[in-house]
Each structure stands twice: as structure tokens, then as C-alpha cells.
C-alpha positions in Angstrom: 14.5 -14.0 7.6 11.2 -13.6 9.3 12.0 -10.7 11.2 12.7 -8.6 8.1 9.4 -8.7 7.1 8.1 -8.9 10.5 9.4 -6.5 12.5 8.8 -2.6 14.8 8.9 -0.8 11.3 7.0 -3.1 8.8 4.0 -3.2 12.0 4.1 0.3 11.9 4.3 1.1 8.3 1.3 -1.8 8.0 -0.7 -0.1 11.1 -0.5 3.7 9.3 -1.3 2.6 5.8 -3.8 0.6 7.0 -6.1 3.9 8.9 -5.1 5.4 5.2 -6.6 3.1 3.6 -9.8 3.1 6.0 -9.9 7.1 6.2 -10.1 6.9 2.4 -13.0 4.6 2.3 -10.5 1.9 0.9 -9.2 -1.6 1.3 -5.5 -1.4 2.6 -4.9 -3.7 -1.0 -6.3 -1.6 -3.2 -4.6 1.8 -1.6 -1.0 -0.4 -2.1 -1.9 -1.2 -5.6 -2.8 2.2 -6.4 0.2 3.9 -4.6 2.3 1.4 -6.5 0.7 1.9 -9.8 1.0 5.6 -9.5 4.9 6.0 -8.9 6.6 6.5 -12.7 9.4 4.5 -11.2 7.3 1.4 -10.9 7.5 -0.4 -14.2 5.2 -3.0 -12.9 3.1 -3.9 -10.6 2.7 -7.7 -9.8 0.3 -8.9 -7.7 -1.3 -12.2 -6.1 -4.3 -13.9 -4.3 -4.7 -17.0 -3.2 -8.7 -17.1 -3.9 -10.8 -15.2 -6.6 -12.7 -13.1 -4.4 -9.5 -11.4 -3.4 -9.0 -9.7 -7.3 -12.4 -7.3 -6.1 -9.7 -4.8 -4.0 -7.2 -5.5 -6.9 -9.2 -4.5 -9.4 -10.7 -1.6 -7.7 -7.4 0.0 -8.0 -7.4 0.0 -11.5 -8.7 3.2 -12.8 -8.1 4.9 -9.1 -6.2 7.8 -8.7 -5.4 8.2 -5.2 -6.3 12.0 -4.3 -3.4 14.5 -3.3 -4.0 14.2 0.2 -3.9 10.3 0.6 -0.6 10.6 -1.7 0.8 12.5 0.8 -0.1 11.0 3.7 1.5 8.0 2.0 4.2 9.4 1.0 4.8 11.2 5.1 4.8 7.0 6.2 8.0 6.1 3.5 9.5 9.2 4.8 9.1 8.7 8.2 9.9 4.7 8.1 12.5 4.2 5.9 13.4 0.8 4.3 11.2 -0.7 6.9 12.3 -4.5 5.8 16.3 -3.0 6.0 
């Protein structure tokens, strides 16, 4: 079960959001909770921390709207790495 979350595409997907996320001035949490919150097909979006201090980069996603160009960029890594965990 491991390998489906840890595997070639997940490390990859990860590595690419991740240089978003830092080109955008952003935690890599708060770029996923943005990108998730953004999507009309995402009814909700749950989250989780295991200490307070992480809900700063959850929260900071709040009001964001990710600009057009980090949307897309997003959007080129779910295009290019499909299903990552499949």
C-alpha cells in the first residue's frame, strides 16, 4: 500500500508543486488548499495537522485566489502525471 502513495509519480508530482509553491512565494500547503478549494468539483475540502502552528499555511489559503499562471502551471503537473497514486 505504501508504494501508491510513495512512488516515481507522487515524488514527482510532490517535487513540481513544491517549486510552484516556492516560485509563488507560498507554502506547498497552502498552494494544495487553494488549488483544491478552487476546483467547482471539490465539494469540500478537509484538511489536518497534527500541531496548531500548522493551521498558519491552512489558513493563509483561505481568501487566496491562486493567479492564472500558478493555475496553470498546476493544472500542466495533473496533466502531465496522471493519477499519480494509480
Amino acid at each position: 500500500m505504501a508504494h501508491r502513495f510513495v512512488n516515481d509519480k507522487t515524488l514527482a508530482s510532490t517535487e513540481r508543486f513544491m517549486a510552484i509553491a516556492k516560485e509563488a512565494g507560498m507554502s506547498v500547503v497552502t498552494l494544495a488548499t487553494a488549488w483544491s478549494k478552487q476546483h467547482d468539483f471539490v465539494a469540500s475540502t478537509i484538511v489536518g495537522v497534527s500541531k496548531f502552528e500548522q493551521l498558519d499555511e491552512i489558513f493563509a489559503a483561505g481568501d487566496l485566489v491562486l493567479p492564472d499562471d500558478v493555475m496553470k502551471a498546476c493544472n500542466a503537473v495533473t496533466k502531465e502525471i496522471q493519477y499519480p497514486m494509480g
